[in-house]
MARFISE-666146 format. One record per residue: residue in one letter; residue number from 1; x, y, z of N, C-alpha, C in turn. Coordinates in steps of 0.05 Angstrom, whole numbers. Layout:
<sites>
<site "A",NUM,<X,Y,Z>,<X,Y,Z>,<X,Y,Z>>,
...
</sites>
This chain:
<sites>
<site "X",1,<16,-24,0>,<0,0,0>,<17,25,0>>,
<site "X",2,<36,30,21>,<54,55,16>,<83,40,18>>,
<site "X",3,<108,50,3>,<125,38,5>,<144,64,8>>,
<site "X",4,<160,68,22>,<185,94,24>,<208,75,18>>,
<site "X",5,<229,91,1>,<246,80,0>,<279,102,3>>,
<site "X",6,<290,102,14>,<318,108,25>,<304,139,27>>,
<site "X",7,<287,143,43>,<275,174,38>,<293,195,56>>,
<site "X",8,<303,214,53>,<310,243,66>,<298,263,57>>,
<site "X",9,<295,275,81>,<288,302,80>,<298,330,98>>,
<site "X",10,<303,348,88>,<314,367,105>,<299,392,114>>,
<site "X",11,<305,415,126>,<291,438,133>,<313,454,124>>,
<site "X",12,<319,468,100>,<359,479,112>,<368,461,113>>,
<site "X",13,<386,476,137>,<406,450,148>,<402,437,158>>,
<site "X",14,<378,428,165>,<365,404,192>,<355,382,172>>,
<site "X",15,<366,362,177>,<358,338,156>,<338,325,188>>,
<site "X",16,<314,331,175>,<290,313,191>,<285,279,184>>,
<site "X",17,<292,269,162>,<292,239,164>,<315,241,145>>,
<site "X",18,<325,207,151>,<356,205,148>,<351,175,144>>,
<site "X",19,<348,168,106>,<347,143,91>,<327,123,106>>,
<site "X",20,<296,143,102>,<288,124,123>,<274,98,98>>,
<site "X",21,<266,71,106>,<258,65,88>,<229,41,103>>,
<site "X",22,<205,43,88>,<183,29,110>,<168,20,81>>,
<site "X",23,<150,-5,96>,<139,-16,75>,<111,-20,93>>,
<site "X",24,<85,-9,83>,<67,-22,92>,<39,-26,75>>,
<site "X",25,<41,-61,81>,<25,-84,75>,<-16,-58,76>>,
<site "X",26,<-25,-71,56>,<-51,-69,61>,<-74,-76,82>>,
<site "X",27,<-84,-71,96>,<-86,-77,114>,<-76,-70,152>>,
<site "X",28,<-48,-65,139>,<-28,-69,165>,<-31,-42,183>>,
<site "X",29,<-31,-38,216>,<-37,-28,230>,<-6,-13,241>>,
<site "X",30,<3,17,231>,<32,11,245>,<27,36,263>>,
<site "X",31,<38,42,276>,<40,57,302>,<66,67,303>>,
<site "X",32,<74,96,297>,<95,114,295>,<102,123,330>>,
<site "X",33,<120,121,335>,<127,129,366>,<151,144,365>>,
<site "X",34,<169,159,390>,<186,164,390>,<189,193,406>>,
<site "X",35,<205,207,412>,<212,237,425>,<209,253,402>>,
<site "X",36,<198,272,426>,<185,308,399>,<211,310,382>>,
<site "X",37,<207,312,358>,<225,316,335>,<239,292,320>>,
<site "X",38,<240,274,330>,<243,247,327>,<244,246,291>>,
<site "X",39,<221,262,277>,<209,250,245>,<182,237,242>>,
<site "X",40,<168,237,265>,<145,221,262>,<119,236,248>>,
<site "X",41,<116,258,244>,<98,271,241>,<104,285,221>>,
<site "X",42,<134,287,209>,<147,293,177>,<142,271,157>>,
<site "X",43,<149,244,168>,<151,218,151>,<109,214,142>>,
<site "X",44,<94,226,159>,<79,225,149>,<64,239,127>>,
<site "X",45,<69,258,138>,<64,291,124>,<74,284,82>>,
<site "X",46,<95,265,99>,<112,267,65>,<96,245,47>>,
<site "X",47,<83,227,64>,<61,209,48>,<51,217,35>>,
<site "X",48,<33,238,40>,<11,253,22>,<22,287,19>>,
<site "X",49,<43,284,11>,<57,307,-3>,<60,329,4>>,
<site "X",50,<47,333,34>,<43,356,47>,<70,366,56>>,
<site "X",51,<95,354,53>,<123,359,55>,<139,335,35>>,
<site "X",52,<161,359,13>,<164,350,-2>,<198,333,2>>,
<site "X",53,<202,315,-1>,<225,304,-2>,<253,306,-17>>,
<site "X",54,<272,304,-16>,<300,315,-20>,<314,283,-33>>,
<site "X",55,<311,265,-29>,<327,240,-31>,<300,219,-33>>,
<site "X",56,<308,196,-49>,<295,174,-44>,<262,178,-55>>,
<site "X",57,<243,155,-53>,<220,151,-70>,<206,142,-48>>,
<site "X",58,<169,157,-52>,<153,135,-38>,<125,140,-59>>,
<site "X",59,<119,109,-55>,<102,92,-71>,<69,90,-62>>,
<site "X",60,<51,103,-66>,<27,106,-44>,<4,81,-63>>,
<site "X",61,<-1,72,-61>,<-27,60,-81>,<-7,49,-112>>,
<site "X",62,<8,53,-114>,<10,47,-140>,<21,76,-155>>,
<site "X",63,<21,109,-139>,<24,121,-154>,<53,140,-135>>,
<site "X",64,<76,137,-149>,<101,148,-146>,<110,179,-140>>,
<site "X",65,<106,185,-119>,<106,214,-119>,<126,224,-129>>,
<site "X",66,<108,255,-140>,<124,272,-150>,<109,299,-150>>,
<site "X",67,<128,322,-159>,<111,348,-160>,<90,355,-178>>,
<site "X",68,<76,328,-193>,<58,338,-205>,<30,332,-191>>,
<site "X",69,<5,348,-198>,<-7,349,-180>,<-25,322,-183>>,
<site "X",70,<-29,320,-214>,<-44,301,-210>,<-33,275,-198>>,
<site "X",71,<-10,276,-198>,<-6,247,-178>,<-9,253,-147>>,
<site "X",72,<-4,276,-139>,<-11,289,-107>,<-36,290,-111>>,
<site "X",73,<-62,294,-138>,<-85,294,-130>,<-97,262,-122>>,
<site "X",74,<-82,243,-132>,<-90,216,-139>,<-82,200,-106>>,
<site "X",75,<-63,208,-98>,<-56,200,-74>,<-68,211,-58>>,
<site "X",76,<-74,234,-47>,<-97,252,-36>,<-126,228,-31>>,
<site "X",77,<-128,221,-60>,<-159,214,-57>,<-164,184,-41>>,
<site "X",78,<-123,176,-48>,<-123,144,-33>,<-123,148,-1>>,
<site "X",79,<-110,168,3>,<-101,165,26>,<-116,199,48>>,
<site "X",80,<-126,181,64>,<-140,201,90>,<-117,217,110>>,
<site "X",81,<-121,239,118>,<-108,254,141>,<-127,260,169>>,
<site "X",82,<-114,253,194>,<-125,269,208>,<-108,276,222>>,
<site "X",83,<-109,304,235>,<-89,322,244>,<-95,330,275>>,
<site "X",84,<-70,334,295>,<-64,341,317>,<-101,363,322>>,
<site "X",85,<-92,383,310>,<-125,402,309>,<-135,389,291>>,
<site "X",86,<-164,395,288>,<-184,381,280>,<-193,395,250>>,
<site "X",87,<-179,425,243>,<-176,437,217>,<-202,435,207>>,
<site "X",88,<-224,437,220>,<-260,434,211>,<-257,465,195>>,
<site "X",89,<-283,467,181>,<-290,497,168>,<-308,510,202>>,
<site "X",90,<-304,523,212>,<-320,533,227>,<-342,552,220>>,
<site "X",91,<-345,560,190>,<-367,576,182>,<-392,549,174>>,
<site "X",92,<-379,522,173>,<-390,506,162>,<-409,482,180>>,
<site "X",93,<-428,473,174>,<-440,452,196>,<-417,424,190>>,
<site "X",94,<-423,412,213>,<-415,376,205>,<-417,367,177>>,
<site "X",95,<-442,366,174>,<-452,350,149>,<-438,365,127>>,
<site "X",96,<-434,394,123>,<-432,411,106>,<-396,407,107>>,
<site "X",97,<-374,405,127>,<-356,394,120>,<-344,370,118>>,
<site "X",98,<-368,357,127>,<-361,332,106>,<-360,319,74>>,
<site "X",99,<-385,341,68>,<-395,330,36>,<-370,349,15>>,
<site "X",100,<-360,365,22>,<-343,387,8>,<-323,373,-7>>,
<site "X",101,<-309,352,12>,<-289,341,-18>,<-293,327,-29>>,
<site "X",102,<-312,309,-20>,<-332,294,-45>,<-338,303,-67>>,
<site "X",103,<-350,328,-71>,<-364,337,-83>,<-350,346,-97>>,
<site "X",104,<-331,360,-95>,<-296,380,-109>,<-281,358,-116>>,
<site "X",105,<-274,341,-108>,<-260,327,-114>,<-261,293,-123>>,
<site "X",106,<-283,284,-122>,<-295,257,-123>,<-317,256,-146>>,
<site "X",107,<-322,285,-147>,<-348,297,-163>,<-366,285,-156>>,
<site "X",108,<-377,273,-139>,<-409,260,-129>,<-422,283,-124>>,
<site "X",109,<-451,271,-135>,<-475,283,-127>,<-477,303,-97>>,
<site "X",110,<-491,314,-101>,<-497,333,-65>,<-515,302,-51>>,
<site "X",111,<-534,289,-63>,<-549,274,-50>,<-527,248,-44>>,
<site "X",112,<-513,244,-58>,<-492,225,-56>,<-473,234,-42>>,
<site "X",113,<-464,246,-40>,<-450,257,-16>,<-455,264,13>>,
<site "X",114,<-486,273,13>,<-491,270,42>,<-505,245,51>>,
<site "X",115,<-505,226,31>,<-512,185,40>,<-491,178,50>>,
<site "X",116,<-468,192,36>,<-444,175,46>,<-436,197,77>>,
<site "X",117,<-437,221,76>,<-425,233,98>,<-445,221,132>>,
<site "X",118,<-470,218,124>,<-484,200,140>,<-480,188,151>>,
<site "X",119,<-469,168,132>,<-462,139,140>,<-442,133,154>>,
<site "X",120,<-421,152,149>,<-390,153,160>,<-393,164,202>>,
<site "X",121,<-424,196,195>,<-420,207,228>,<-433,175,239>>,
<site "X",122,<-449,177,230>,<-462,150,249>,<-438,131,249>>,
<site "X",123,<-420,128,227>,<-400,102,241>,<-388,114,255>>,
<site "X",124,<-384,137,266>,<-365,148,285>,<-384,158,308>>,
<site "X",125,<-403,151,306>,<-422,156,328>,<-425,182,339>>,
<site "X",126,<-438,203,317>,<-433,223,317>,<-452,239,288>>,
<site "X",127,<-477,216,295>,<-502,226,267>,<-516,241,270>>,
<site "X",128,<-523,242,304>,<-540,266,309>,<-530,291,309>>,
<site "X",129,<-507,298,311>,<-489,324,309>,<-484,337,280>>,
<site "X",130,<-494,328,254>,<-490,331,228>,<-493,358,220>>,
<site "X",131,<-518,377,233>,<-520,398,225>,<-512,414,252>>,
<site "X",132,<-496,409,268>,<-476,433,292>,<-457,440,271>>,
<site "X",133,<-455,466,281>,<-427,475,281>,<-392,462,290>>,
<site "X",134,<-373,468,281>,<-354,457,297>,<-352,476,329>>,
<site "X",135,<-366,491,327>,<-366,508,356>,<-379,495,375>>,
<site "X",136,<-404,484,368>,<-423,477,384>,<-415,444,399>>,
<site "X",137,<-398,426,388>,<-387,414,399>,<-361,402,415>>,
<site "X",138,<-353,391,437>,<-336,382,442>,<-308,370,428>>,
<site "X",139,<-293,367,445>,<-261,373,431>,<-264,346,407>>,
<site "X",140,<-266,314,429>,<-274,299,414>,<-293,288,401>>,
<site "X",141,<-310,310,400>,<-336,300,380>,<-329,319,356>>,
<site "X",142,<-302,337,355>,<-294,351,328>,<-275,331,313>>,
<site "X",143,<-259,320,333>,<-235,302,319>,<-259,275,307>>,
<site "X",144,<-279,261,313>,<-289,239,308>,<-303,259,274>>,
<site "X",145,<-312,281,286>,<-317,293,252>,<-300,297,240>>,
<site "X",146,<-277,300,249>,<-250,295,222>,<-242,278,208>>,
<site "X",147,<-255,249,228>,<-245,223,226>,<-271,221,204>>,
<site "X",148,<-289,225,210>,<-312,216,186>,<-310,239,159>>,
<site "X",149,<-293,260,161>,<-283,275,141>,<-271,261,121>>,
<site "X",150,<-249,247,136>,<-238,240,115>,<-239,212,108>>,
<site "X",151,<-258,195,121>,<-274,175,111>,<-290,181,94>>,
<site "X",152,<-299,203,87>,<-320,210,71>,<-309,200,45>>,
<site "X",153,<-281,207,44>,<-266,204,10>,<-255,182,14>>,
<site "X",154,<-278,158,25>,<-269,124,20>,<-243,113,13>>,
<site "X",155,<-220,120,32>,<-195,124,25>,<-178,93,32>>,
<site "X",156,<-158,87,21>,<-151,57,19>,<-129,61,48>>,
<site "X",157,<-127,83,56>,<-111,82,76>,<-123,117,93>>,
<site "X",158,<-100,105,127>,<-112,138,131>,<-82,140,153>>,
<site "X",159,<-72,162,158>,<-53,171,173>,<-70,194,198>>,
<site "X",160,<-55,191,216>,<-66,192,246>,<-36,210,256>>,
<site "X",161,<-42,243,255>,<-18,252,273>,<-26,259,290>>,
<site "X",162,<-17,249,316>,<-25,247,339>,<-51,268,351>>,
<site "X",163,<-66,247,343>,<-91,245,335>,<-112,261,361>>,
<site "X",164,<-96,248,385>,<-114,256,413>,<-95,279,428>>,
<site "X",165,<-76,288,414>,<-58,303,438>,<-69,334,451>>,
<site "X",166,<-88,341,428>,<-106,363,431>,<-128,361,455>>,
<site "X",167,<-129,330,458>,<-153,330,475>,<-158,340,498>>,
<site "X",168,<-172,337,512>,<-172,341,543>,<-178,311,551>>,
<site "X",169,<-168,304,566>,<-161,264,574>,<-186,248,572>>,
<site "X",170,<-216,265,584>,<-232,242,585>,<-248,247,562>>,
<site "X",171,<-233,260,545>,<-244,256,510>,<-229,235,495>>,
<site "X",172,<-213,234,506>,<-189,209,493>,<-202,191,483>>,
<site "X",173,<-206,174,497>,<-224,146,495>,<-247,145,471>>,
<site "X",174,<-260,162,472>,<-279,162,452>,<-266,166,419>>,
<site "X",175,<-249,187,427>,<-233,184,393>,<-214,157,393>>,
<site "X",176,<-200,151,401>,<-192,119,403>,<-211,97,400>>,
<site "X",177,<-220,95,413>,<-257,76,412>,<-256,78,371>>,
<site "X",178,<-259,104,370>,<-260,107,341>,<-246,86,327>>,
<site "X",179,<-207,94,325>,<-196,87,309>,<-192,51,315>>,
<site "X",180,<-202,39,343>,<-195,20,344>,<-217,-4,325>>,
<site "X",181,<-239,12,324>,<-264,6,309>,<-261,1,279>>,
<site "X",182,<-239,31,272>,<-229,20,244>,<-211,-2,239>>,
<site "X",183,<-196,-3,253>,<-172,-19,258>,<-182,-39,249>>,
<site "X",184,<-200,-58,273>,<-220,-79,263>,<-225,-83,236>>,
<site "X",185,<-241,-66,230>,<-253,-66,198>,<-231,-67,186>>,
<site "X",186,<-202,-72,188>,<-187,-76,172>,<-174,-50,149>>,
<site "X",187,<-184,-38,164>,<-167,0,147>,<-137,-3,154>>,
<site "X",188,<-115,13,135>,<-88,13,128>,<-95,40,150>>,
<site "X",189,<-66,30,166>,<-66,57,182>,<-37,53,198>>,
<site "X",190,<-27,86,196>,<-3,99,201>,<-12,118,220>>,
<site "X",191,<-1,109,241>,<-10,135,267>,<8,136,287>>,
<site "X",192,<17,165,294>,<40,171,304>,<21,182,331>>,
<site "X",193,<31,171,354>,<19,169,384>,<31,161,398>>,
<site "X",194,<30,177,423>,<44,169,452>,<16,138,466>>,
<site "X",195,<-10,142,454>,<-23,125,474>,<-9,91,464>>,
<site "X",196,<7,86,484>,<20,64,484>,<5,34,488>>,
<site "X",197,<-22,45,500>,<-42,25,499>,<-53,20,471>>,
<site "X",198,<-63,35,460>,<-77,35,436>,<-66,21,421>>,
<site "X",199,<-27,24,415>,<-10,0,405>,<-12,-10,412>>,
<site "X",200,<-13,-30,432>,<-14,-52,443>,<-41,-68,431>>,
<site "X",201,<-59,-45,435>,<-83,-63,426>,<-88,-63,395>>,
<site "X",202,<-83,-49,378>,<-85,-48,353>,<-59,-56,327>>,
<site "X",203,<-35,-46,345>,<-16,-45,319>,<-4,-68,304>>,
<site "X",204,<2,-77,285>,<15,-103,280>,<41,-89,281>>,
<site "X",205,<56,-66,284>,<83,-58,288>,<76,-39,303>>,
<site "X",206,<105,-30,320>,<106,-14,332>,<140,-5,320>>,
<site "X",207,<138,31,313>,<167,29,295>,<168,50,315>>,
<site "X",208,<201,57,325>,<207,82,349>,<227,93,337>>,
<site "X",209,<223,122,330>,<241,139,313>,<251,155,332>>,
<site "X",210,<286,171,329>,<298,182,336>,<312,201,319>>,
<site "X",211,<314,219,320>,<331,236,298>,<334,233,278>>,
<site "X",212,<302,230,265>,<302,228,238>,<305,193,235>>,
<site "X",213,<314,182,251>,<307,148,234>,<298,136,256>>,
<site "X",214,<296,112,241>,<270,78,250>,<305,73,261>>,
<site "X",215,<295,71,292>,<314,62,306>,<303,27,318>>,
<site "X",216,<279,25,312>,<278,-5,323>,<238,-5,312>>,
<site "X",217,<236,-32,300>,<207,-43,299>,<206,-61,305>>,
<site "X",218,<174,-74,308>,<180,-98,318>,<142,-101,327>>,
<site "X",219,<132,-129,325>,<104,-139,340>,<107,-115,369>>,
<site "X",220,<82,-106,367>,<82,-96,398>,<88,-120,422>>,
<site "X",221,<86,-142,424>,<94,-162,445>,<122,-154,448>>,
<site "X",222,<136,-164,423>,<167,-149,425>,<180,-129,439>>,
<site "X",223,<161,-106,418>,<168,-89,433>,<166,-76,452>>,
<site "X",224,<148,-80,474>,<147,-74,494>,<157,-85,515>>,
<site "X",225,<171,-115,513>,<175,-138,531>,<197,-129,534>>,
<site "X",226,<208,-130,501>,<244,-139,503>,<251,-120,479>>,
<site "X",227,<252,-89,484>,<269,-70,466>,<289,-68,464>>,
<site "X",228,<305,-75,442>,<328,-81,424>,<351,-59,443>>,
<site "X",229,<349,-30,435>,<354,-6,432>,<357,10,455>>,
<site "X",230,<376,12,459>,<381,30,494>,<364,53,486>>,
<site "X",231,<354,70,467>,<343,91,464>,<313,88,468>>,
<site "X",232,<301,61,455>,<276,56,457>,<275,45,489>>,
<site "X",233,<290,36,501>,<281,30,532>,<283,55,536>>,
<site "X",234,<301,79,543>,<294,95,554>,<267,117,548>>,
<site "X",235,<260,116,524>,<237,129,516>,<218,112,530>>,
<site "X",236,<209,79,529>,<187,70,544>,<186,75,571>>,
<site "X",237,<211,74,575>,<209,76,615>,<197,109,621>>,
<site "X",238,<213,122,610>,<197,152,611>,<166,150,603>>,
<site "X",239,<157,141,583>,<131,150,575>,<113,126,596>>,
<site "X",240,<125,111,595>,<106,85,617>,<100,96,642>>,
<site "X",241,<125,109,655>,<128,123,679>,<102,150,685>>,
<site "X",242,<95,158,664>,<75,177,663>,<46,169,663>>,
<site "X",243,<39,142,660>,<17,136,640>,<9,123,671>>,
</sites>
């Protein structure tokens, strides 16, 4: 489904990933971890072109990025975002930012677009809220409308930057509840998160980045039992120590 290969990228002089290279299976559940600045939230960004790369190739669906748009538009339509903020239209209702890239971009019907935007709040449990504002609701009843945002554009995969860190804690659960729901259903998913439980219960990898590279992956059993990497023990003992 997405394949990176020997990828770098820089800022200037700050090379943010450093030959990273990841392969993931259809289907497959991976879980991005690591310390602020680490690359986890660049390596994704660079999936769906939202940061452009310096070295090396990645492969999304079948289509080989590059600066043209129609292949950034084609990967766009494969692949879902949801972001730290929840990036809603706030002049706009639920329903009304949901059906928008459908419609621009998918070209479906208005009536076809709000069957499918429907269908998505209610899978996110969140149908009766369709015509609120993003004002009128809670932190995580905006992120679960992001999540059905970009389900709306029936996407073969979806990326998750740390998805709940906006929250306030006893919203957590309910946007998790979410993605673990997709998980199930078998959605391709890349999500960069401290909730160390959520890996545990969802990921088929768990990959822990450090200055720009995949310093260790591995089955979450693995990795949580028996980490390779003096860097990844000290990152778990810290973040475990908190939780």
């Amino acid at each position: 489904m997405i394949e990176m290969r020997n990828v770098d990228k820089w800022y200037g002089s700050f090379q943010a990933l450093k030959d990273v290279s990841l392969t993931v299976l259809p289907g497959e559940k991976i879980v991005l971890c690591g310390p602020s600045g680490s690359g986890k939230s660049t390596l994704i960004r660079c999936i769906n072109h939202l940061e452009t790369i310096q070295k090396g190739e990645i492969v999304v669906a079948g289509h080989r990025l590059s600066d043209s748009q129609k292949v950034v538009d084609a990967v766009r339509r494969e692949v879902g975002m949801v972001f730290q903020q929840f990036n809603l239209f706030p002049h706009k209702t639920v329903l009304e930012n949901c059906i928008l890239a459908p419609m621009r971009v998918r070209k479906l019907s208005r009536a076809d677009a709000e069957a499918t935007a429907r269908r998505y709040l209610e899978r996110v449990r969140i149908g009766n809220q369709a015509e609120k504002y993003p004002a009128q609701l809670s932190g995580g009843q905006q992120q679960r409308v992001a999540i059905a945002r970009a389900l709306c554009m029936e996407p073969k995969a979806m990326l998750f930057d740390e998805p709940t860190s906006a929250l306030d804690p006893e919203m957590v659960k309910e946007v998790l509840d979410t993605m673990v729901s997709l998980a199930r259903d078998g959605m391709t998913m890349i999500c960069v998160t401290h909730e160390m439980g959520f890996a545990r219960q969802v990921a088929d990898r768990v990959i822990f980045m450090s200055d720009g590279e995949i310093i260790e992956e591995n089955d979450p059993e693995r990795f949580f039992s028996n980490p390779t990497h003096a860097r990844t023990r000290a990152f778990l003992g810290e973040i475990l120590a908190h939780r």
